[in-house]
Wavefront OBJ file of the C-alpha trace (Angstrom):
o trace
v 6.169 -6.233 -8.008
v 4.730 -4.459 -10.642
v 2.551 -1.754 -11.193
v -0.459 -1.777 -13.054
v -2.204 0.963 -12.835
v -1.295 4.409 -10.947
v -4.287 7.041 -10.372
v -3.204 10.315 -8.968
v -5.587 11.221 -5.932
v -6.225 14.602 -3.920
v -3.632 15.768 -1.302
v -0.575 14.488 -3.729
v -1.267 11.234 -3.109
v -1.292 8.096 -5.456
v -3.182 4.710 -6.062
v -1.174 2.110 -6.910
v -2.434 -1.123 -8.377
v -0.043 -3.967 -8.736
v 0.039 -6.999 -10.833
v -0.886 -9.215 -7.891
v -4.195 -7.121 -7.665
v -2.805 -5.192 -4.172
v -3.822 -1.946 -4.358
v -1.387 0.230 -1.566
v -1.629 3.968 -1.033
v 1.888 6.517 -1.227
v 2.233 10.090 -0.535
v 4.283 11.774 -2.531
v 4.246 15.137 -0.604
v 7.547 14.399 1.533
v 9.398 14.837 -1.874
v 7.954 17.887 -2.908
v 10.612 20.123 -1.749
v 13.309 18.139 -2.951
v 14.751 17.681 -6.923
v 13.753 16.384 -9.238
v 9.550 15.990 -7.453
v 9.183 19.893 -6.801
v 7.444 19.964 -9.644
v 5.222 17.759 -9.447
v 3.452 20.368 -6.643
v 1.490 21.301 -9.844
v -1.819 19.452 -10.147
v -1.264 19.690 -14.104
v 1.809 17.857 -13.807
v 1.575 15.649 -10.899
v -2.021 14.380 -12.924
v 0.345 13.384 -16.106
v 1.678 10.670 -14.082
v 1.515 7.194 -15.404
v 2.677 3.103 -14.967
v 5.812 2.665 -16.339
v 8.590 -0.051 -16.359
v 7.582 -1.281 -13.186
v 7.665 2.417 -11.356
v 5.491 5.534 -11.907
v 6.754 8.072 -13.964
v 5.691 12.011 -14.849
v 6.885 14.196 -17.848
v 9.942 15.380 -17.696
v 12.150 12.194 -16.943
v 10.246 12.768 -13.040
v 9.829 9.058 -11.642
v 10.280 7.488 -8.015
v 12.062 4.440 -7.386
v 10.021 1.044 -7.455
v 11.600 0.153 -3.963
v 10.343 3.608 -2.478
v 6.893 3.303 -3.402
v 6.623 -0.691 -2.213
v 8.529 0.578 1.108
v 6.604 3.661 1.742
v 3.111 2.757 0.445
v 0.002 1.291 2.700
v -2.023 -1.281 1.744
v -5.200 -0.698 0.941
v -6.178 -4.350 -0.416
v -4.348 -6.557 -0.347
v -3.428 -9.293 -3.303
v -6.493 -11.480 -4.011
v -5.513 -15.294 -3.208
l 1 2 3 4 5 6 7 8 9 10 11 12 13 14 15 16 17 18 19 20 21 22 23 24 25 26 27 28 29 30 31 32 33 34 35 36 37 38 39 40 41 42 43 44 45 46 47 48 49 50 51 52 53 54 55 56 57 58 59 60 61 62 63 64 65 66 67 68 69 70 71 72 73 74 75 76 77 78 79 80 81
């Protein structure tokens, strides 16, 4: 599936909008303590982060695996029929 659109949120948390029109919720703070994501515990950076090749991706080479955020997302709305 691929994504959209990506808009960072409060609390480390992102909006993902996929191709299909879903629209699914994932929390990126369970990462923050581990490499290469403890960076992204800066609002300046973690805000940089974009739709990319199927995946979100920061500055920096920082991105998160397709698979992961599918996997570890919520829906919020789901595709439109």
């Amino acid at each position: 599936m691929k994504i959209a659109r990506v808009r960072p949120l409060e609390d480390h948390k992102l909006e993902l909008t996929y191709a299909d029109g879903s629209v699914r919720l994932f929390d990126v703070k369970p990462l923050l303590d581990l490499k290469p994501w403890k960076g992204l515990r800066s609002k300046t950076l973690f805000d940089q982060v974009r739709a990319d090749f199927n995946t979100v991706t920061w500055p920096g080479e920082i991105d998160i695996a397709p698979e992961t955020l599918l996997l570890d997302s919520v829906v919020v709305s789901a595709a439109a029929a």
